[in-house]
N, C-alpha and C positions, 0 to 999 in steps of 0.2 A: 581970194578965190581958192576953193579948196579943192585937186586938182589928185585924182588917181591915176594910175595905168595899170589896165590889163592887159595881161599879154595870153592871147590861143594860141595854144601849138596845135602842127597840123592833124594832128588826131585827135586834137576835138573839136575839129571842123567838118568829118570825113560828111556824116549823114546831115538829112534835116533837123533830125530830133537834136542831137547835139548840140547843131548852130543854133536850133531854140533853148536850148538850155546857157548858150556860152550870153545868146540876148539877154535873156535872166539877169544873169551875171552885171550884167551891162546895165538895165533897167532900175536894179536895186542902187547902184550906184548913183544912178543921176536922182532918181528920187527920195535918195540920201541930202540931197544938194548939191552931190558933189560932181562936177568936171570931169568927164575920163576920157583919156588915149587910150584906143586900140590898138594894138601893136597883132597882126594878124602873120602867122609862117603859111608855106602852101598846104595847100587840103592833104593830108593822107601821109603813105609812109610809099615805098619803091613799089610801084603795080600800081598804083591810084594813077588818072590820069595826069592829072598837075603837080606830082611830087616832086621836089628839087631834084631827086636820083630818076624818076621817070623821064625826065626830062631829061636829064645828062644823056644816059642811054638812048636816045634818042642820034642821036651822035655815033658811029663805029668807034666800041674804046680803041680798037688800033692804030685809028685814024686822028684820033681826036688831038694829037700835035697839030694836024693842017690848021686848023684855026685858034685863033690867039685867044688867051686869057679873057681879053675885054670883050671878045665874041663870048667866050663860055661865060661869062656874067652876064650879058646879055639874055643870053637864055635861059640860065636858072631863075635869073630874077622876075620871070614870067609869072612863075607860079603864085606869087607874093600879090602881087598883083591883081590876078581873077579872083584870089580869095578877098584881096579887102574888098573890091568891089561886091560880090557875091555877099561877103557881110554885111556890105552897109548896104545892099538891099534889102538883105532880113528884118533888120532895125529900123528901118526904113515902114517897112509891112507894121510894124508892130508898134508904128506913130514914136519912132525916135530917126528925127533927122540926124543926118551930119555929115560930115567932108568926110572927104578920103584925099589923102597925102602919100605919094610916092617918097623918096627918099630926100629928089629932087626939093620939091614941095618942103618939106620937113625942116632942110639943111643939114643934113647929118654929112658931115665932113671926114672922110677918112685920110688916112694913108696913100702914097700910089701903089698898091696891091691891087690887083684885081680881081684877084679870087681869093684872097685870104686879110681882104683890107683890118684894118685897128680903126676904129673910131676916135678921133681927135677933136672934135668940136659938135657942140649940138647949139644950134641957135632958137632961141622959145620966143622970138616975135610971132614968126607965123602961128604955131598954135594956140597964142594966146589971141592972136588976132581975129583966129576963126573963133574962137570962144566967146565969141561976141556976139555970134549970129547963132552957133549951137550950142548941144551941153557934150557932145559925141565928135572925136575925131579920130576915123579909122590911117593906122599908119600900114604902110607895108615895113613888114620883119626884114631883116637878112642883107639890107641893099643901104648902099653909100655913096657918096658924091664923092669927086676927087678935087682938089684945085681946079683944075682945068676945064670941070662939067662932067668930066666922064662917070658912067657909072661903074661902081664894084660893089664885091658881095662879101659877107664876112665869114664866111666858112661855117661849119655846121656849129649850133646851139648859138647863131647869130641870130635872131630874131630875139632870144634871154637878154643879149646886150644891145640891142636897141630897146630895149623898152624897159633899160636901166637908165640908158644914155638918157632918152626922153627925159624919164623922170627927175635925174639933175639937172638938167637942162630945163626946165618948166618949175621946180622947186615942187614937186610931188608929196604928197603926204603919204604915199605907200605904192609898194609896186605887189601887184596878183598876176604869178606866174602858174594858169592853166597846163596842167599837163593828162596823163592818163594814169599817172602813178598816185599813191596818199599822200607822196610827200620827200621826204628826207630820211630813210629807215636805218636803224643799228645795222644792217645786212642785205646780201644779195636775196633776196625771197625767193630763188629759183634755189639755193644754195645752202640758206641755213633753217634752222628750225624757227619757230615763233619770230620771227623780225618784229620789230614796234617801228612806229612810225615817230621821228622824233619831236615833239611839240615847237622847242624851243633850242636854237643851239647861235653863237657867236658868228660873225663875220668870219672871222677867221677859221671857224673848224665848219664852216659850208664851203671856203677856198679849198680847203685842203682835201674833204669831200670827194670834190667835184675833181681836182685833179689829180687823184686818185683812182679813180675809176668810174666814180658813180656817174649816172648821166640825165641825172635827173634837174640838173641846173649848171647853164656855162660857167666856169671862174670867173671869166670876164663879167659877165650880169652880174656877179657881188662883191668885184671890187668894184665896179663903180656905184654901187649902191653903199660901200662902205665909204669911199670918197665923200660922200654928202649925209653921210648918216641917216639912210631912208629903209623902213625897215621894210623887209621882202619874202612876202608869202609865195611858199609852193605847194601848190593841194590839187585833187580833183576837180571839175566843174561841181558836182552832185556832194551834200554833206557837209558835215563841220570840220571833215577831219582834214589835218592840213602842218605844216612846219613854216613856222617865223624863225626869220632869219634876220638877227639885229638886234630884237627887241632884249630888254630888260630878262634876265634868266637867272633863277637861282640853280648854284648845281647844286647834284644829289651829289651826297658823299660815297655815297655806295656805287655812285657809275664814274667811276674814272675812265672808263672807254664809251664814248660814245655809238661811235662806227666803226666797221670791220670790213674794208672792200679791200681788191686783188685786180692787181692789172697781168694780164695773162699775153703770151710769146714775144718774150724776154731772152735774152742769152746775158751768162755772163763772159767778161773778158780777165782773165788774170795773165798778168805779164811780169815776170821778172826782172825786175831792171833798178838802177839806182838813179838815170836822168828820166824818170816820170813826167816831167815838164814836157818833153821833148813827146811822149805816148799820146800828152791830152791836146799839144799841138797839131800834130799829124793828123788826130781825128777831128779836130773842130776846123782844119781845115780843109775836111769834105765835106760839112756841114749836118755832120753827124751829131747830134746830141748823146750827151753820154749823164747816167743817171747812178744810186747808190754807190757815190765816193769811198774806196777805201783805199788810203795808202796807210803802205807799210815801210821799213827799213830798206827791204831787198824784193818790196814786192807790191803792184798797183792792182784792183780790182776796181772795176765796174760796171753796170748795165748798160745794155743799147737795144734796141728794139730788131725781133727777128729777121726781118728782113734786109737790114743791114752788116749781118751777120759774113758772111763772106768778100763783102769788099771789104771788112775792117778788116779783117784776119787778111787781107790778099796786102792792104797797104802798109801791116805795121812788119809784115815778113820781108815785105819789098826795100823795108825802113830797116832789116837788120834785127827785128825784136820777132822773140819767137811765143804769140799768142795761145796759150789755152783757154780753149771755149768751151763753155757747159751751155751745152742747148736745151729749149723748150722749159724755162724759171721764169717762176712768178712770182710778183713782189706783192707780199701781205704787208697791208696798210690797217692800224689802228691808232685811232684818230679822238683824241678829249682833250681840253682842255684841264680837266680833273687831274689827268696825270700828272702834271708838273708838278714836282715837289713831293709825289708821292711815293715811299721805297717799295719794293719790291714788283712794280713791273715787270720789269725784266725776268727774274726770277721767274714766276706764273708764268709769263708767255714761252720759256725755255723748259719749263716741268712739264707744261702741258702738252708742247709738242713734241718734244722725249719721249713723254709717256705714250705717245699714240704713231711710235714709231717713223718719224717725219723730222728725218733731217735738215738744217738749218744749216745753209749754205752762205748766205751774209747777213749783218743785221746792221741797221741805220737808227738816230732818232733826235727830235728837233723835243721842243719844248711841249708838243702836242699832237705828237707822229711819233709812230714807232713802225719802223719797216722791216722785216722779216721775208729774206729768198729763199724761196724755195723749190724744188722740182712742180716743172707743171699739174704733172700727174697728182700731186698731192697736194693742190692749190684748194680745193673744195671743201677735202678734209679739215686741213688747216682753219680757213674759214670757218666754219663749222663747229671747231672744238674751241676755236677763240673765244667765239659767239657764246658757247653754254658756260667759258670761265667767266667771260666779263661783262656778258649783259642779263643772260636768264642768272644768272647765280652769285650778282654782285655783292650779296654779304658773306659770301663763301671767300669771295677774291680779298676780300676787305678783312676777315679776318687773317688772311693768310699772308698780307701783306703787314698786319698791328704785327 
């Protein structure tokens, strides 16, 4: 049995037209041969009636402690809901039957989270079972089972990892994740000049992607499509154009950087001290995440996100340790597997942002990431001139690096 998944996101659900185009989508598949899960998020984005944030708001945010986590799942997972069925009447209109599956229905097994569950188990009897009677099974995105029956929801870009999970789960010959974007791009489009859409890139540099900034596909949806080796497209409804993520890819030698994104309100923390142990205690046990590792001899540096900004500084002063903090830094993320092994990175990324007046505040980098802090203010820029060293002008970087 030859067994796809589509996954819509809610914004290309919102109109009619749309949901006849995402049917398209659907119809080419089964009269391919092929089997497909729908994996459906709520219609729209905050202001749409059934949005997962319309919903929320629905609720006084001030208030919203009176009722418990497994109530707020409740409600969000509303929206997931009106849209599968809402789909599988479309399909339905257009002489494609099929089921629709809650979470329940499904078996997707999480965590006990209820608002931020992890998916632990996917069970492929039922939808293979319905596959018997249809070629169409609409799932709802977003929503999980816990041991006990109850339901939870998996927090935003959850509906990407259920219609991962699915497809390990079912043994899937490929996952198509519908968005509103092209795809996977060298750059932020709002941000730098000529972005390209990127064809073809690794498991591992759409992880890094996506945890990075970009939001165009959850971490989670491709590790578990890296788990089972399934390879996962992300494109528009409409056209060819689109990014595989898995398959077979030659690199160019001339792009050792793929991608260029920035996670923005940042602070950094520097602390002078020689028991450091004792700094990254303190803070992981407020459940502070702390990011861009730097020790030194006589001195510790690293990121934490803005809003945690004053209780870290209130409890490391309380600890004895006297914090300086640089507010409002954002961390430039460049992202290839091409770099490895390749000299002169570093150098390029330190010339070029010299040259364009843009102090470089910390610097990180793994085998396929190169992180670069910077002042918020000049997060754009940065971006920007990265962009025209390493992707508009890669035989320029290339000879500058021989």
């Amino acid at each position: 049995m030859s067994i796809v998944v589509q996954k819509f996101g809610g914004s290309s659900l919102t109109t009619n037209d749309l949901r006849q185009k995402a049917v398209t989508r659907v119809k080419d598949a089964v009269n391919d041969g092929r089997k497909s899960i729908v994996v459906v998020s709520a219609q729209g984005r905050f202001g749409d009636p059934y949005a997962t944030d319309t919903l929320l708001s629905l609720i006084d945010p001030n208030q919203q402690m009176l009722i418990s986590d497994e109530q707020q799942s409740l409600l969000l997972s509303c929206g997931e809901v009106i849209s599968a069925v809402v789909f599988s009447h479309e399909l339905a209109s257009q002489g494609v039957p099929c089921q629709v599956m809650t979470a329940r229905e499904a078996q997707i097994l999480t965590d006990d989270e209820f608002r931020q569950a992890s998916i632990k188990k996917v069970s492929a009897q039922p939808i293979i079972d319905a596959f018997k009677e249809v070629d169409v099974v609409v799932v709802t995105g977003f929503q999980g089972i816990r041991q006990d029956g109850k339901l939870t929801t998996l927090g935003r870009g959850g509906s990407d990892t259920t219609a991962s999970a699915l497809a390990c789960g079912v043994g899937a010959d490929s996952i198509y994740i519908y968005t509103d974007v092209d795809g996977v791009m060298s750059g932020d489009p709002t941000v730098v000049d000529a972005p390209t859409t990127l064809h073809s890139i690794s498991y591992d540099e759409a992880c890094h992607i996506a945890y990075q900034g970009a939001k165009v596909i959850h971490p989670n949806a491709v590790e578990w499509a890296k788990r089972y080796r399934i390879p996962l497209w992300i494109g528009p409804l409409a056209g060819n154009i689109g990014t595989w993520v898995g398959q077979q890819k030659e690199y160019n030698a001339k792009r050792a950087i793929q991608s260029i994104s920035a996670i923005k309100d940042l602070a950094q923390v520097r602390v002078s001290a020689h028991d450091y142990d004792r700094i990254f205690q303190i803070v992981a046990e407020q459940g502070i995440s702390i990011d861009l590792i730097s020790i030194h001899p006589n001195e510790v540096r690293f990121t934490i996100e803005g809003y945690a900004v004053k209780f870290v500084k209130s409890i490391l002063e309380k600890k004895g340790f006297k914090p300086e903090i640089i507010d409002h830094v954002a961390k430039i993320a460049l992202i290839g597997e091409g770099m490895k092994g390749k000299p002169g990175i570093t150098s390029t990324i330190v010339t070029t942002l010299t040259r364009h007046n843009i102090q470089i505040l910390q610097t990180a980098d793994s085998h396929m990431t190169f992180w670069v802090l910077v002042d918020e203010q000049h997060a754009d820029a940065a971006q920007k001139r990265l962009h025209e060293q390493f992707i508009l002008t890669p035989s320029l970087t290339l000879s500058k690096q021989e």
